[in-house]
C-alpha positions, 0 to 999 in steps of 0.5 A, spaced: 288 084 292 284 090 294 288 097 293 286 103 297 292 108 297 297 111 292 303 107 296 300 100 294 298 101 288 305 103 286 307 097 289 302 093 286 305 096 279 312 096 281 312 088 282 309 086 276 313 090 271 316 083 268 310 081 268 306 085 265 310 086 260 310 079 257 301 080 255 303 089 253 304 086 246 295 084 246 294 091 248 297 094 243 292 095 237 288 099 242 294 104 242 295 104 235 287 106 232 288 111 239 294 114 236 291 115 229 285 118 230 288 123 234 293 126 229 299 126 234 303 128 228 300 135 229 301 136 236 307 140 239 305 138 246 303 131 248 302 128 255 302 120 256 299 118 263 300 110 265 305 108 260 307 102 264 313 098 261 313 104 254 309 099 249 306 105 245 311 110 245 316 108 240 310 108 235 308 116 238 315 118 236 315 114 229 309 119 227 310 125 232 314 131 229 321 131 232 320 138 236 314 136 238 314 135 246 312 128 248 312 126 256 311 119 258 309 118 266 307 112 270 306 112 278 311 107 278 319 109 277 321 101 275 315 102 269 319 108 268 326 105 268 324 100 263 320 105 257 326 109 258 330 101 257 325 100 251 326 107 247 333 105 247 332 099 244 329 103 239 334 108 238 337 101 237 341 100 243 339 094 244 344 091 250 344 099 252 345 100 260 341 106 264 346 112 264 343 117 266 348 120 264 348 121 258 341 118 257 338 127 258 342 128 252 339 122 248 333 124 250 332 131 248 334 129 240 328 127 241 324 131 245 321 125 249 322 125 256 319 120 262 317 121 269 314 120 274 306 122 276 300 121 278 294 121 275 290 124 279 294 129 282 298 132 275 300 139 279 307 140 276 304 141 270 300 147 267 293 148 265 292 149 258 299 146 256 298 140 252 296 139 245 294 131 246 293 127 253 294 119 252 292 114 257 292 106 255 289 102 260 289 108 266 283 109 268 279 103 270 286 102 274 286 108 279 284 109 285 279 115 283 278 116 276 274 122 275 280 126 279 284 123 274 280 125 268 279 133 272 287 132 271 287 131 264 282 135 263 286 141 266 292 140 263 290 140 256 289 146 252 283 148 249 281 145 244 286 139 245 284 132 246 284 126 250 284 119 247 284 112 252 282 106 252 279 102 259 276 095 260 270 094 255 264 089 256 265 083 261 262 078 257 266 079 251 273 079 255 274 072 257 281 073 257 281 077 262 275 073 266 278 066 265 282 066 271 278 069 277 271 065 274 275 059 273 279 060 280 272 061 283 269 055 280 275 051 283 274 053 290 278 059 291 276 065 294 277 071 293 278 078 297 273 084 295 276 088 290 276 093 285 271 092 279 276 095 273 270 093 268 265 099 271 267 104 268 267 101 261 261 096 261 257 103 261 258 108 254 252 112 256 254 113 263 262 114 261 259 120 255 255 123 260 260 124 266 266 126 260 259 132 259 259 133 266 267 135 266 267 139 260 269 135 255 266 135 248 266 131 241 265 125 244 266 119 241 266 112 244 267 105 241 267 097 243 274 094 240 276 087 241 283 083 239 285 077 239 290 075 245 296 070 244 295 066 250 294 058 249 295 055 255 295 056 264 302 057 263 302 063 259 296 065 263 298 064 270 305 067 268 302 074 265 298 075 273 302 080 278 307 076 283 302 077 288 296 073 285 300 068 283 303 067 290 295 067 292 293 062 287 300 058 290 298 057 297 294 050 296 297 047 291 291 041 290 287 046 289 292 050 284 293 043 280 286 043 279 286 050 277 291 050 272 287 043 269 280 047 269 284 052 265 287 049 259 280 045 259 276 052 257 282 054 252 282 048 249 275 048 248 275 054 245 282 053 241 280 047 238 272 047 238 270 053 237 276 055 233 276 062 237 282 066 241 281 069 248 278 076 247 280 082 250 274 087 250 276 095 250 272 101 250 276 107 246 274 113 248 276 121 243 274 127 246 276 134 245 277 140 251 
């Protein structure tokens, strides 16, 4: 699907929240080594942008300081809905609704609140307000990434630090790749649309442009990770409903497809005795 406005883009990630949520978890260590280098269980003030379905956010409030204020927002208000969800089941309210009612209350014991923002345009929040900005598998995502690091930029304190984590080398990731290269061998063909690779396969390139907006102390890191999926099932179940729908229209060729697919993952399961990777490039750096 190409994405060429913000409406779209909320709708795209609107419509894939359950799914999405079913592949979070192989993001997860991503998340975990960005939150210990960044020391948040310093910070008085920290800012996530994207959180999607809130996957990281218990672990930033286990180790953040109880006052420390902590802001999650994500463009979407169902991905909001479901964080706030996940940090009740946290609280261990595992069956709990979403009262919203009670749920400020709630909330404030622990200074953690979610809203909704865009990335590119933070304007209800001040300059050199926060301690920490985190952003997982957000700025591969949006429509205009510079805007969005100008953004994180402006609303981070002087001296305070970003952390995040986009797609990282193409040739390394094939559980991101398996499905669009394995449908393009089959016969599909697929609308031009956005390359979530480019602004990660490049750590030189991506170093100078945090340069040109003002951010210092830069480190930049390949890691990859293991990813629990094993079948064209779980492949295919993990995609946004809209993909899916696109891969359904011709069935023959779908069959072919969902054949071809566990072909390649059997190949890699049983005879090189790998798992699909997924390929990221962290990114710490200071205002």
């Amino acid at each position: 699907m190409s994405i060429q406005s913000q409406d779209q883009l909320k709708s795209y990630w609107s419509n894939y929240v359950d799914n999405y949520s079913k592949i979070q978890g192989n993001q997860a260590s991503f998340g975990i080594t960005l939150i210990n280098m960044l020391d948040i269980q310093n910070a008085q003030r920290i800012f996530e942008s994207g959180c999607g379905p809130g996957l990281l956010i218990p672990m930033i409030l286990i180790n953040k300081q109880l006052n420390c204020e902590f802001i999650s927002t994500d463009l979407s208000e169902k991905m909001i809905e479901a964080s706030k969800q996940r940090v009740l089941n946290f609280l261990n309210f595992p069956n709990g609704q979403l009262d919203y009612n009670n749920l400020e209350n709630l909330f404030k014991q622990i200074s953690w609140d979610a809203k909704v923002a865009n990335a590119e345009d933070l304007s209800q929040y001040d300059n050199d307000y926060f301690d920490i900005y985190y952003g997982g598998f957000i700025f591969h995502l949006v429509l205009n990434p510079i805007l969005a690091l100008q953004e994180a930029y402006r609303i981070l304190k002087p001296g305070g630090r970003i952390g995040f984590s986009i797609w990282g080398r193409r040739e390394l990731a094939d559980n991101y790749t398996i499905l669009r290269t394995t449908a393009v061998e089959v016969g599909y063909v697929f609308p031009k649309s956005h390359d979530a690779f480019n602004l990660g396969s490049d750590k030189a390139k991506l170093k100078e442009l945090l340069e040109t907006l003002g951010f210092k102390n830069i480190l930049l890191w390949y890691q990859n990770t293991a990813a629990n999926r094993f079948t064209s099932d779980q492949i295919i179940e993990g995609q946004n409903p809209e993909i899916i729908a696109f891969l359904q229209k011709d069935q023959e060729l779908y069959q072919n497809l969902l054949k071809k697919l566990d072909e390649k993952i059997k190949y890699k399961l049983n005879v090189l005795n790998e798992p699909l990777i997924q390929d990221c490039l962290l990114v710490i750096a200071q205002k």
